[in-house]
PATORZA-977281 format. One line per field, with one value per residue (C-alpha): y, z, x; residue in three letters. Coordinates in steps of 0.1 Angstrom, whole numbers, plus 2048, in hexadecimal, padded with zeros to 3 digits. Each point is the difference from the previous one (the first is absolute). Layout:
N
north Y, ...
up Z, ...
east X, ...
lumlum Ala, ...
This chain:
381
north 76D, 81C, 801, 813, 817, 811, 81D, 815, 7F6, 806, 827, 801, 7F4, 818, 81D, 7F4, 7FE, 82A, 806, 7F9, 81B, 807, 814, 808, 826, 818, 7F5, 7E5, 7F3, 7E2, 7E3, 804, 7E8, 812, 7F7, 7EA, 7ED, 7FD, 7E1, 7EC, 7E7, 7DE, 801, 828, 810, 820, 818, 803, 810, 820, 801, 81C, 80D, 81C, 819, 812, 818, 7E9, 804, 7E0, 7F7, 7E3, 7E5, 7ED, 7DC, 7E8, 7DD, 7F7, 7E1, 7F3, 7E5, 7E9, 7FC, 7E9, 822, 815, 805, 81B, 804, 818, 81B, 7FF, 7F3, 7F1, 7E3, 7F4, 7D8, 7F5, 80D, 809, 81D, 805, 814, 814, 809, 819, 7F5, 817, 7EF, 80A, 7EC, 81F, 7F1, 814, 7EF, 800, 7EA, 7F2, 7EF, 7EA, 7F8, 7E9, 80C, 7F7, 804, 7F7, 806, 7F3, 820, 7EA, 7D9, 7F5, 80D, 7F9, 801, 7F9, 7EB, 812, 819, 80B, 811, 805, 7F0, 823, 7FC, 816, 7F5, 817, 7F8, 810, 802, 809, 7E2, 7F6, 7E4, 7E3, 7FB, 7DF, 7EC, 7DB, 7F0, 7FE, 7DC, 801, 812, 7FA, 815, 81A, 808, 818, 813, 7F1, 815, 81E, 824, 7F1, 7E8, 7FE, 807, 7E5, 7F9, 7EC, 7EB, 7E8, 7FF, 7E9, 806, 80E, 7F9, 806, 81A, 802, 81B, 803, 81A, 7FE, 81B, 7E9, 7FD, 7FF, 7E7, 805, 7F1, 80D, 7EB, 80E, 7F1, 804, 7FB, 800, 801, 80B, 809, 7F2, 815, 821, 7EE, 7F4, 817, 800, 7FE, 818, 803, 824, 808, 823, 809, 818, 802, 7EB, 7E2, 7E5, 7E6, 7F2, 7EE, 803, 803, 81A, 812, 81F, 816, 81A, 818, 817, 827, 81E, 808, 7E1, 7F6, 7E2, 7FE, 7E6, 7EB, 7E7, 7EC, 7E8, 7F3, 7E6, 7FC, 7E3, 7FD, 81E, 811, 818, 80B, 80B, 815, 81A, 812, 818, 80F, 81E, 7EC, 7DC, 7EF, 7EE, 7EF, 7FA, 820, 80F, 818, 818, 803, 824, 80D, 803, 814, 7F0, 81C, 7F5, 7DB, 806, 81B, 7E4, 820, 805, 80A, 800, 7D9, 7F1, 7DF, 80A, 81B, 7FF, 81E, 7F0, 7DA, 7F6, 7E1, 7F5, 7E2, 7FB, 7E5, 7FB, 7E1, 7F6, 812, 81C, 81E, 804, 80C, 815, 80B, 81A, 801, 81B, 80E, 811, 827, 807, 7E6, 7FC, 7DA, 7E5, 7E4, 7EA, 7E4, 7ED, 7EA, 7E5, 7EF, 808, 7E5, 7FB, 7E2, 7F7, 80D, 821, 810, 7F7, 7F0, 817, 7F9, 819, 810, 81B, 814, 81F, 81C, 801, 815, 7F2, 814, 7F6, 80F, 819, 81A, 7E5, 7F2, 7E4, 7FD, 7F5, 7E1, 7F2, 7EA, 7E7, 7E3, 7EB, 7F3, 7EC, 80B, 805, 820, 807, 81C, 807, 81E, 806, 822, 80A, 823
up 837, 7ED, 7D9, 7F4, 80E, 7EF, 80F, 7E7, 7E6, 81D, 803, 7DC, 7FC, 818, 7EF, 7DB, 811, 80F, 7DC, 7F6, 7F2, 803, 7EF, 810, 803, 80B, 7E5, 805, 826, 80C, 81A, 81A, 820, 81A, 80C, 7E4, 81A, 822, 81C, 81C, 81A, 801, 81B, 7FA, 7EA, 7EA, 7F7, 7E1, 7E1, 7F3, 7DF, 7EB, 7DD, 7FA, 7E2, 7F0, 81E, 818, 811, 80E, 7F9, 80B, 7EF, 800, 805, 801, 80D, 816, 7F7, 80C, 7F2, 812, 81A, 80E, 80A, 807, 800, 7FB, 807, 7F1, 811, 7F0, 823, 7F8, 81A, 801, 7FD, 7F0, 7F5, 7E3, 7E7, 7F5, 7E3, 80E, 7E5, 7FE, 7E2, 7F5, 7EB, 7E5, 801, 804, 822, 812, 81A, 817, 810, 826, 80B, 821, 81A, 81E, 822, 7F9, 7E1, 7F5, 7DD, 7EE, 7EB, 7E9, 801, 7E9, 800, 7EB, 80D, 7F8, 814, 81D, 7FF, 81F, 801, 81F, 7F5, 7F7, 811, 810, 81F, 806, 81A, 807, 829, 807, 816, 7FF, 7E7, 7FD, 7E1, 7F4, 7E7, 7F9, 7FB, 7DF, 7F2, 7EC, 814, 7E5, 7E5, 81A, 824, 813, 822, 810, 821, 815, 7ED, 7DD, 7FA, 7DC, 7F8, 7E5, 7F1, 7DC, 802, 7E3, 7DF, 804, 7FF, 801, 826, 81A, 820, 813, 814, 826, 80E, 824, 81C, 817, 7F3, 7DD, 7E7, 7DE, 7EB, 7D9, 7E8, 7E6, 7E7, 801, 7DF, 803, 7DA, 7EC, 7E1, 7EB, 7EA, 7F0, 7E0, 815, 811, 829, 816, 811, 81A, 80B, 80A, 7FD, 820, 7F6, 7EC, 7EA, 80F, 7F1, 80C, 7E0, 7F4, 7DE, 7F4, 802, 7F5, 801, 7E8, 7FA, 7E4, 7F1, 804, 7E6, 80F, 7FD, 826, 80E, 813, 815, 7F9, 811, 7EC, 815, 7E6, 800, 7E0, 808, 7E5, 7EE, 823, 809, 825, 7FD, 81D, 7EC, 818, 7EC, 811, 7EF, 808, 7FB, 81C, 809, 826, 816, 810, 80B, 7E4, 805, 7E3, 7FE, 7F7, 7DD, 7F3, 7E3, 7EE, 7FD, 800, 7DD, 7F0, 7E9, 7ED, 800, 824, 80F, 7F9, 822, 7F4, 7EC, 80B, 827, 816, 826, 809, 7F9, 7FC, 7F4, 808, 7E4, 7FC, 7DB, 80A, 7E9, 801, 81A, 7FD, 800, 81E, 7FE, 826, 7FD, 81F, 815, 821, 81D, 803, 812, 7EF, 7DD, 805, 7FB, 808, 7FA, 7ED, 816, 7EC, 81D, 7E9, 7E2, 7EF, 7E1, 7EC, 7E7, 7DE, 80B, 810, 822, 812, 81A, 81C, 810, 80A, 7FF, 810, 7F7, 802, 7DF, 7F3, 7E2, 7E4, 7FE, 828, 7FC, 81D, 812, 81F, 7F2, 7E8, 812, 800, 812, 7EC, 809, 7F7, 7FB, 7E3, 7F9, 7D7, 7E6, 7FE, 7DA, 7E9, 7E3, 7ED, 803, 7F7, 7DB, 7F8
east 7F3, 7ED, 80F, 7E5, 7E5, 7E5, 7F3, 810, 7E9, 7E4, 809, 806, 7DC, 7F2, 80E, 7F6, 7DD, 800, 80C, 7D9, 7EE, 7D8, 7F0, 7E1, 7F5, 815, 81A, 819, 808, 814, 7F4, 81A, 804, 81B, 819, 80E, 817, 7FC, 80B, 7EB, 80D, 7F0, 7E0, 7FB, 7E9, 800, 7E4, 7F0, 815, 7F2, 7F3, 7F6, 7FF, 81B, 7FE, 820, 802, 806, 7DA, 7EE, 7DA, 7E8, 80D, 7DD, 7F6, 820, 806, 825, 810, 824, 818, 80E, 7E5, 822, 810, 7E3, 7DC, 7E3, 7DF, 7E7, 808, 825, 80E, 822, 80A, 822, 802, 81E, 826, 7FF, 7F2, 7DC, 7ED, 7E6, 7E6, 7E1, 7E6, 7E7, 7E1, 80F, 821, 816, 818, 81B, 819, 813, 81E, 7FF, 823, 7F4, 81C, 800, 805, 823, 80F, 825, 80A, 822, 808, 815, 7F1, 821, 822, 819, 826, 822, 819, 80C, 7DD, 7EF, 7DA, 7F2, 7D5, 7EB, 7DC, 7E5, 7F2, 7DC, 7E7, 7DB, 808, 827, 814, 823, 804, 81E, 811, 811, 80D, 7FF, 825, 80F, 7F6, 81B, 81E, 81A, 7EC, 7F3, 7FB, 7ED, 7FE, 7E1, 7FC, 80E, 804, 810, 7E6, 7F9, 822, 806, 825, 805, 81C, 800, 7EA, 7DE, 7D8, 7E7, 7FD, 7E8, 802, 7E4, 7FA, 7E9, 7F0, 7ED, 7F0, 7FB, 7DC, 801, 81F, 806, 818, 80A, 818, 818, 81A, 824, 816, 825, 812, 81D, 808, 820, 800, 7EB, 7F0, 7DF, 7E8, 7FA, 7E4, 7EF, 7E2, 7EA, 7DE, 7EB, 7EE, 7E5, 7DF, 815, 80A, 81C, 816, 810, 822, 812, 821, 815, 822, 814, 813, 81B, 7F9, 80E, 7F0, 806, 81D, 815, 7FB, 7EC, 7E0, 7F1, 7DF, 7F0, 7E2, 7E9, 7E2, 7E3, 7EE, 7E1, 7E4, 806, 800, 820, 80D, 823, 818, 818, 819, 819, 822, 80E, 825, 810, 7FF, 824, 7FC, 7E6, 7F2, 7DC, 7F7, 7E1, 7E1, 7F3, 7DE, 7F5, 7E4, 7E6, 80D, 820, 7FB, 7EE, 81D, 812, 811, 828, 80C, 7E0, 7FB, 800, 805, 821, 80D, 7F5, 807, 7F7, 7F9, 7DC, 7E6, 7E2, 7E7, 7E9, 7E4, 7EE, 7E6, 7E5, 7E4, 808, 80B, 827, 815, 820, 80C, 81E, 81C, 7F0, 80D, 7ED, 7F9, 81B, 81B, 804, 811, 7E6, 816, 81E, 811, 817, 817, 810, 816, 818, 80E, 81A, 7FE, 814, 7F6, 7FC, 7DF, 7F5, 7E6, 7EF, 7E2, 7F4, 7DD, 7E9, 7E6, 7F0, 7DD, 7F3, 7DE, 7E8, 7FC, 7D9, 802, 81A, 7F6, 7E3, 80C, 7F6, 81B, 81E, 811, 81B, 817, 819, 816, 81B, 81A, 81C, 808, 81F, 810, 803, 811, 7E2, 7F9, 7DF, 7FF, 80A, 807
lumlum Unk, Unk, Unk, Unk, Unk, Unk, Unk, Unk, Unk, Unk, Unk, Unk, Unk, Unk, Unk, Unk, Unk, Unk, Unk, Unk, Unk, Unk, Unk, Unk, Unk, Unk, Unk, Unk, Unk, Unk, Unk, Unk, Unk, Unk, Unk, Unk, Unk, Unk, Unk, Unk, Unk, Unk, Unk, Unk, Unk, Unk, Unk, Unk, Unk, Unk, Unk, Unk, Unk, Unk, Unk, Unk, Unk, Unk, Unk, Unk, Unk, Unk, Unk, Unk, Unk, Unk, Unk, Unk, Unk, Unk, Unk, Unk, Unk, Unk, Unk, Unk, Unk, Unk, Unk, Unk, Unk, Unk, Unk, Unk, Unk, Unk, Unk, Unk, Unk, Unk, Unk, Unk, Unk, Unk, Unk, Unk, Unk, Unk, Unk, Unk, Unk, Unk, Unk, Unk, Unk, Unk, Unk, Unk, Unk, Unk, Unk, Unk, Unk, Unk, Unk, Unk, Unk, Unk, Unk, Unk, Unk, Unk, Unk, Unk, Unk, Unk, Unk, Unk, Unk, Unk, Unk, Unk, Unk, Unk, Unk, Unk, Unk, Unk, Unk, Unk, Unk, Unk, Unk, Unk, Unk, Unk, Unk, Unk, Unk, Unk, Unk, Unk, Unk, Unk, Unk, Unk, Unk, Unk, Unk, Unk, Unk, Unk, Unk, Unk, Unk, Unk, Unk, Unk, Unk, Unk, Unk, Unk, Unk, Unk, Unk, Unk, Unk, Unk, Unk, Unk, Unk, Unk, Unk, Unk, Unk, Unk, Unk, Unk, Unk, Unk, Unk, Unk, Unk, Unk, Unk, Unk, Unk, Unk, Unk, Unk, Unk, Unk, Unk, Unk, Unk, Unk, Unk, Unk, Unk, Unk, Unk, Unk, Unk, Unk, Unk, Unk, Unk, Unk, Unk, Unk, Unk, Unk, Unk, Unk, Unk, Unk, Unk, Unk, Unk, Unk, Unk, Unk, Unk, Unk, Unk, Unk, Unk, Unk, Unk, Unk, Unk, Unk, Unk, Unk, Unk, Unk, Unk, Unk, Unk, Unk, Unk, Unk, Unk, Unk, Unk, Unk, Unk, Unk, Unk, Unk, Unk, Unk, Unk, Unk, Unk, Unk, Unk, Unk, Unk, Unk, Unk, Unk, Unk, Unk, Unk, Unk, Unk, Unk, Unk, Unk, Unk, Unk, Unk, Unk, Unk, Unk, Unk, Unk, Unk, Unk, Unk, Unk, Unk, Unk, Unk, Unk, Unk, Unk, Unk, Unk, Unk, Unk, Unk, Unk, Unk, Unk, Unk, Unk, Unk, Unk, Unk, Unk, Unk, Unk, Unk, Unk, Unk, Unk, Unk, Unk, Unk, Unk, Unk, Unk, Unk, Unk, Unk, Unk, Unk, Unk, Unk, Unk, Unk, Unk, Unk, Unk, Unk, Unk, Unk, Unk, Unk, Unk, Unk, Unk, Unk, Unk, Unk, Unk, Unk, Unk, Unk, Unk, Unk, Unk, Unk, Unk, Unk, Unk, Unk, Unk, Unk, Unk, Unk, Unk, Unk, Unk, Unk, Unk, Unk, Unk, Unk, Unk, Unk, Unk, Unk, Unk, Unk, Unk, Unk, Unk, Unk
C-alpha cells in the first residue's frame, strides 16, 4: 500500500535547480536539463538529456564540461554519456554538475512492463456505500489483461466483486477497519498484485470531524489522510453555500482539499466543480471573493511541506469544457441534533499556479470522505 510518494519533491527539485543563474559572459544564463519529466519502462533505455545554458531570449549555448549523476540507482541508472536505463519502479533525479557545482535536473518515473496503479489506496465509506476500486492498468507492449479481486476477509464489514465486468466493485455494509483488498493483475506473462485499505464509519453526531483520503497524480504527487468536515454558510445575500474541507497538517507541513458550491447541498446528488482562474482564486474583495461569495462550484488542492516550495492547483477544465470535475455525495444523513453526516467523493483536473500554462502543471485529484454537515458562519460581513 503506497501512503506516501515523493516524486513531487523530485520535480520540485529539478525545477529549483533550472532556476540557477550563471553569470559568465554574455550576461546572465541559466543551466537547463530538458525535458524536466519524462517516463521509461523497466529493461529500456532513454537517450541522453540535453543540456544547455539559455539567456533571457530564450537562445541555447554550449553549456561546457558537466558530469550526469542519477538517484536512486534502484530505479534507474546512467552512464557518462547521460544514458538513462530503466531498472526499478519508481522515480529518479537526474542531475547535470558542472565543476563549478551549479546542477540542473530532471525527473525519470520508471514503470514495469506491467503497471497497475490503485488511484485511491484507502477509501473511506459509510454503511450502505458502494465504489467501484479506481486504478490504471499501463503496459509497454499492448495484451489483454485479467482483473481480480481477493474475497473480502471480513464479509460482514465489506465485500467485493472479485471477477467478471464489476470486479472491484466493493460495497460497505457495517462500520470496521482499516481492512485490506488486494488487488491482481496478469497477461498471461506478466502478475501483479496492489493492496489498498478500506474504512467503513459513521458519525453520531456533527461535533467530531471525519475522515478523508485523495492523491494528486501529476508533477506533484500525494496520497495522504486527514480529517475532514463540511459547512453551510451564509453568503452576502442571506443564502447558504456549500463547503467541503479535507486537511492534513504533519510537522508543521500542510496538504488540505477545499471544494466550494455556490448552494447548500440538502440530499445526495452528483454536483459538477467548474474552472477557476488564479485571478479569481486570489480576489478576496466583496462579490468577487470566491471563497465567500462564490459564483460557480470550484476547488483547490494545496500542499505547504517543509522546505519546498508551496503548491496551490485551481479546478481547471479542458479547452473545450470549462467543468474540471465533480463531487459526488452517496449519502445524506440526519442525526439527531441537527446537521448531517455526509460521504461522498471527488474527482477533478486541476492546474498549478507555479505551472499555470506548462503541461506540466496538471494534476488530477481525487478522494473519498465520510464528515459532519455543519451550519457556521464563516464569512463576516
Amino acid at each position: 500500500m503506497k501512503r506516501y510518494l515523493f516524486a513531487w519533491s523530485l520535480a520540485a527539485a529539478a525545477a529549483a535547480f533550472a532556476c540557477v543563474g550563471l553569470s559568465d559572459s554574455g550576461g546572465q544564463r541559466l543551466f537547463v536539463v530538458a525535458p524536466v519529466l519524462d517516463s521509461v519502462f523497466v529493461g529500456d533505455t532513454l537517450p541522453p538529456r540535453a543540456v544547455f545554458l539559455e539567456d533571457g531570449a530564450g537562445n541555447h549555448f554550449d553549456p561546457g564540461p558537466f558530469q550526469w549523476s542519477i538517484n536512486p540507482t534502484s530505479v534507474a541508472t546512467i552512464d557518462a554519456s547521460g544514458k538513462i536505463a530503466g531498472k526499478g519502479k519508481g522515480a529518479a533525479l537526474v542531475v547535470a554538475t558542472r565543476p563549478d557545482s551549479i546542477a540542473s535536473g530532471g525527473v525519470v518515473i520508471v514503470s514495469r512492463q506491467l503497471e497497475m496503479t490503485l488511484l485511491l489506496d484507502t477509501l473511506f465509506l459509510m454503511p450502505g456505500d458502494t465504489i467501484t476500486v479506481p486504478l490504471a492498468i499501463v503496459q509497454k507492449t499492448p495484451a489483454a489483461t485479467t482483473l481480480r479481486f481477493d474475497s473480502s476477509g471480513t464479509p460482514s464489514v465489506y465485500t467485493i466483486d472479485t471477477t467478471g465486468p464489476t470486479a472491484g466493485l466493493l460495497t460497505a455494509h457495517a462500520t470496521g477497519g482499516p481492512l485490506r483488498y488486494v488487488a491482481r493483475l496478469t497477461n498471461g506473462t506478466d502478475s501483479i498484485a496492489d493492496t489498498g485499505a478500506v474504512v467503513v464509519m459513521s458519525l453520531t453526531d456533527t461535533s467530531a470531524d471525519g475522515k478523508f483520503y485523495m492523491t494528486a497524480f501529476g508533477t506533484g504527487i500525494r496520497h495522504q489522510s486527514g480529517g475532514a468536515f463540511a459547512e453551510h454558510y451564509p453568503k452576502p445575500n442571506g443564502k447558504l453555500a456549500f463547503r467541503l474541507v479535507d486537511s492534513l497538517t504533519r510537522n508543521a507541513a500542510k496538504d488540505s482539499v477545499l471544494i466550494t458550491l455556490r448552494d447548500s447541498i440538502l440530499a445526495p446528488g452528483t454536483f459538477e466543480i467548474d474552472s477557476i482562474s488564479p485571478v479569481e482564486a486570489t480576489t478576496f474583495i466583496g462579490p468577487l471573493d470566491p471563497y465567500c461569495s462564490p459564483k460557480r462550484p470550484w476547488a483547490v488542492w494545496s500542499s505547504r511541506p517543509i522546505g519546498n516550495r508551496p503548491i496551490f492547483a485551481y479546478s481547471h477544465g479542458t479547452p473545450t469544457d470549462s467543468v474540471a470535475g465533480q463531487l459526488i455525495i452517496t449519502q445524506y444523513v440526519t442525526p439527531l441534533g441537527g446537521g448531517a453526516i455526509i460521504s461522498g467523493r471527488y474527482l477533478f483536473r486541476a492546474w498549478r499556479l507555479d505551472l499555470y500554462g506548462d503541461p506540466l502543471g496538471a494534476e488530477t485529484i481525487r478522494g473519498t470522505f465520510v464528515v459532519p454537515l455543519r451550519l457556521r458562519d464563516t464569512c463576516t460581513f
